[in-house]
N, C-alpha and C positions, 0 to 999 in steps of 0.2 A: 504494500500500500504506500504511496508518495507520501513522503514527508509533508507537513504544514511549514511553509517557508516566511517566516518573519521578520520585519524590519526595524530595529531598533532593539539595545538590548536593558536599556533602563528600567523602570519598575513596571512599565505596560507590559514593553515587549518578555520581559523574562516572566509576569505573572501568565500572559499567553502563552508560553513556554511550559509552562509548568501545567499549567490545566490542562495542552495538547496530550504532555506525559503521560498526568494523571487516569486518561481517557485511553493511554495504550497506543497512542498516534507518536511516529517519532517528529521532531522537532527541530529544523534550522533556526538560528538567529543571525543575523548579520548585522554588525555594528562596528567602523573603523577607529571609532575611539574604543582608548582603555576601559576598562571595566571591574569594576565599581570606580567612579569618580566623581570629585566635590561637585558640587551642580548649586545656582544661585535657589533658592528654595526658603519657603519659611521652614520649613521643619516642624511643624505644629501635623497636628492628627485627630480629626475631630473621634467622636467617641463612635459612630460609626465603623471606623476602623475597625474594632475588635469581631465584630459581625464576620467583612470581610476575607479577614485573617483568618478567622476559627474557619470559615468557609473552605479554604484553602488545605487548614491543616499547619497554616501557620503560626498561631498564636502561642507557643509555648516557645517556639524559639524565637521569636519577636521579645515576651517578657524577659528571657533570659537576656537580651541587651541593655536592662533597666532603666527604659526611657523616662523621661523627667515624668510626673504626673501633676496635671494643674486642674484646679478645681474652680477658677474664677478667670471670666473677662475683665478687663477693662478697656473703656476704650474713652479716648483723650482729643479733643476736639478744642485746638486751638490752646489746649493749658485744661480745659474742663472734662472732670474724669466723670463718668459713669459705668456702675461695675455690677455686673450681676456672677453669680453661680450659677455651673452647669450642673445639667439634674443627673449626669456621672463623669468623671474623667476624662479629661481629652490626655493627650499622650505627646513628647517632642521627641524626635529622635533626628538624631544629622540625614542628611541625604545622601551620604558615602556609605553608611553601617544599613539604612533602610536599602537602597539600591544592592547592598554587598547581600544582605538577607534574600533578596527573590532573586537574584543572578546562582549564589552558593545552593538556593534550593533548586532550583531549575537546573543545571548543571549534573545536584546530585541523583536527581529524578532521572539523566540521563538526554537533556536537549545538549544541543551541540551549537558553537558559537564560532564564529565567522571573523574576525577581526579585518574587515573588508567592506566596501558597500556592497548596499544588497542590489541582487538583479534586478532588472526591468520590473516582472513580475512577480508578485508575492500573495501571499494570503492574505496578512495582514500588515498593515500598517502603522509603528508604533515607533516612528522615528521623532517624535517629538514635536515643535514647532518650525516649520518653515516658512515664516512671513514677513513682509516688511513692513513700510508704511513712506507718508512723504516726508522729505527732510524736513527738520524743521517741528515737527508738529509729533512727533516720535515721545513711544516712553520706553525708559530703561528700566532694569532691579539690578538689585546691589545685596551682597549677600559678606557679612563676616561673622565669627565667632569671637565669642569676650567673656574673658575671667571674673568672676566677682560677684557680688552680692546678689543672690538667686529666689526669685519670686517664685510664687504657687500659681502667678496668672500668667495669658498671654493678655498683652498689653499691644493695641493698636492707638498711634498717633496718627492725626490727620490734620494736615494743613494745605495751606493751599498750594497746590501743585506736585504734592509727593503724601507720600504716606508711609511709615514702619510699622514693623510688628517685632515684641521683644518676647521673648520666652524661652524658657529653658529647653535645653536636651539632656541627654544623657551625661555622667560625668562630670557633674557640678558649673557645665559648660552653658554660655547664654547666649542663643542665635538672634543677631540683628538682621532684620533685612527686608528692603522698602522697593518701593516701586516711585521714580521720579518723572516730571516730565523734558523732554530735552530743552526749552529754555529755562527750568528750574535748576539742570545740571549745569547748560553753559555758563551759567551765571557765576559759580562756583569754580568751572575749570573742569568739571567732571570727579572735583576734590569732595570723596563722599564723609569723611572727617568733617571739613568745614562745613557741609549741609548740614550735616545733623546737629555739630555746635552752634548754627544760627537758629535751631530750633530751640526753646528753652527749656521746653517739657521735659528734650532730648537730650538734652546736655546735662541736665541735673539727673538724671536715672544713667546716662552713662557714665557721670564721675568719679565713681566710685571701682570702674572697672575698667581694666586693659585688653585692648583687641591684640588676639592670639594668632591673628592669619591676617594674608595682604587680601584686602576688598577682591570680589568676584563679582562680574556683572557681565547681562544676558541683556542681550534685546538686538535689534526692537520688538519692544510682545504688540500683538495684536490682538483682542480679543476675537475671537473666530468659534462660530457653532459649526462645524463644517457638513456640509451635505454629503445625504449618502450615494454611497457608490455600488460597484460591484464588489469591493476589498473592503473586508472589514475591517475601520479604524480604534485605535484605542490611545485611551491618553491623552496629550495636547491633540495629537494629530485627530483626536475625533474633536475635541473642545478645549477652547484654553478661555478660563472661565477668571474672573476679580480673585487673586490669591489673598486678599483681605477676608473671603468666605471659610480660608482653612483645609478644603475641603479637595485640594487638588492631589494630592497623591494616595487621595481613600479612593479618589474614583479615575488614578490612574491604571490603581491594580486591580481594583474590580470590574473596569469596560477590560480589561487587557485578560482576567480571569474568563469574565464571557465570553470575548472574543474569540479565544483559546480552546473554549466550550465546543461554541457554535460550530468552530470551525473544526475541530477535532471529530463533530457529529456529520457533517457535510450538510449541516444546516444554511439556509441560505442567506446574501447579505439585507435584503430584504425586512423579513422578520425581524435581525436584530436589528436594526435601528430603528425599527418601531419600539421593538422595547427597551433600547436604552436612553430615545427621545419622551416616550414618558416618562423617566425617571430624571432626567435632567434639566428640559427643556423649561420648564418652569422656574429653576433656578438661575437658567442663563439671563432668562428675563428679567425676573426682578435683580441680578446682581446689576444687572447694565441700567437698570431704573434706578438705582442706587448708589453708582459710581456716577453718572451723569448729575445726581442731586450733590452728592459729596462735593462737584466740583463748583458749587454755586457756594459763595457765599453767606447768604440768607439761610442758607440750607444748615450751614456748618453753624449758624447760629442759634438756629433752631433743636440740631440733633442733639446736642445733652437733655433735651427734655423727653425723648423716647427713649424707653425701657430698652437697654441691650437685650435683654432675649427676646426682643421681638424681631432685632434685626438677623438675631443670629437664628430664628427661627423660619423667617423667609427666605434664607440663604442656601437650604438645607435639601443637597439633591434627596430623590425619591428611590433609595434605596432597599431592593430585597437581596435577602440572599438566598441559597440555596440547599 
């Protein structure tokens, strides 16, 4: 029987990997970068996660990395906090150890990996984001890790033209890492120290702590729902959705898990993306009703007065598992 041929080997493409296995199908991956590697990322994991994981067969060697556990938002708007409690755990883990976790299981499962690009054609598609946008009018993320005084929440700031999220991972370690716009960067030189020290909220929560690695930054992102095709997508390559929702690598391994499914069934591309357009599609919408308000300022003036879990309640794909 053909191999299932995949494209990318990060957390979609190796979760796809690993469900093909699982299903008795063997498994190419092709990916010319190194593997596991740093990637700009919040590293936040909404409590979804755990669903997914167990799904897999994952979750016992996930715990064994002893990712941070935070039990409270907050989120800071212009200097003004409002902080609610999540009704169980969300989870941080770096994006080297969580990517190393589905590549080391897929692997052991028996998929096989390419350090090449992938052919023309593939089964699936999980190579990530490939998009641009116009000069000028572009947004970038920025991603480091910092020592020091370690919070139970993750902590989102919002000002005008950029945004961070702070929160631990694993190893008493605390991931910074923002989404800016590119005249917010030029302004600064593309100097992500000096952005966040003209922030004041920013500067006062990170004084206390030293950055452990040189800045990492990805873009230009574009928010993209992408339509379906004949190839089932996963991961960015199916959506790349406001990483302020948290929720981007619960549902890079879970579209990459189904996809992995579907395809290992000789299911067709069809059906899934009916099924994983209902489960998403209502959060692509309100996150982009949401980010287009964030960027108003009447808006930013307003938001401390709604309740965070309501926002984080809308934000929230429509997850089963299996």
């Amino acid at each position: 029987m053909q191999a299932i041929r995949i494209a990318g080997g990060g957390l979609a493409g190796s979760a796809a990997a690993l469900a093909v296995r699982q299903a008795g199908r063997q498994a190419w991956v092709w990916d010319p970068a190194p593997l596991p590697r740093h990637k700009v990322c919040g590293e936040f994991l909404t409590p979804e996660i755990e669903g997914v994981l167990q799904s897999a067969g994952l979750w016992d060697r996930f715990a064994a990395l002893q990712p941070a556990r935070m039990s409270r938002m907050d989120l800071i708007f212009d200097g003004r906090r409002r902080s609610s409690r999540f009704p169980v755990p969300a989870y941080g883990l770096s994006r080297f150890n969580l990517d190393r976790l589905l590549y080391d299981s897929a692997k052991d499962a028996g998929a096989e990996y390419r350090r090449e690009r992938a052919p023309d054609t593939v089964d699936i598609l999980a190579h990530g984001r490939q998009a641009s946008g116009p000069r000028g009018g572009r947004t970038f993320g920025f991603k480091a890790h910092f020592e020091g005084p370690v919070s139970e929440a993750v902590e989102l700031y919002f000002s005008s033209g950029f945004y961070a999220g702070v929160n631990p991972v694993e190893g008493g370690v605390t991931n910074v890492c923002g989404l800016a716009s590119e005249a917010v960067l030029a302004s600064v030189n593309f100097n992500f120290d000096e952005l966040l020290d003209r922030h004041s909220p920013l500067r006062e929560r990170l004084a206390p702590m030293r950055r452990v690695m040189d800045w990492l930054t990805t873009g230009p992102l574009v928010y993209e729902l992408h339509a379906a095709t004949s190839v089932l997508r996963a991961g960015d390559a199916l959506q790349f959705v406001d990483p302020f929702t948290g929720t981007g690598m619960t549902i890079a391994i879970w579209s990459g898990l189904e996809a992995g499914r579907v395809a290992a069934a000789g299911g067709d591309a069809a059906g899934y993306y009916q099924s994983v357009r209902r489960r998403l599609d209502g959060q692509f919408h309100w996150c982009r009703r949401l980010r287009l308000a964030l960027e108003h300022p009447v808006f930013r003036r307003l938001a401390p007065v709604i309740p965070p879990v309501l926002l984080y309640r809308l934000t929230r794909p429509k997850i089963e598992n299996r």
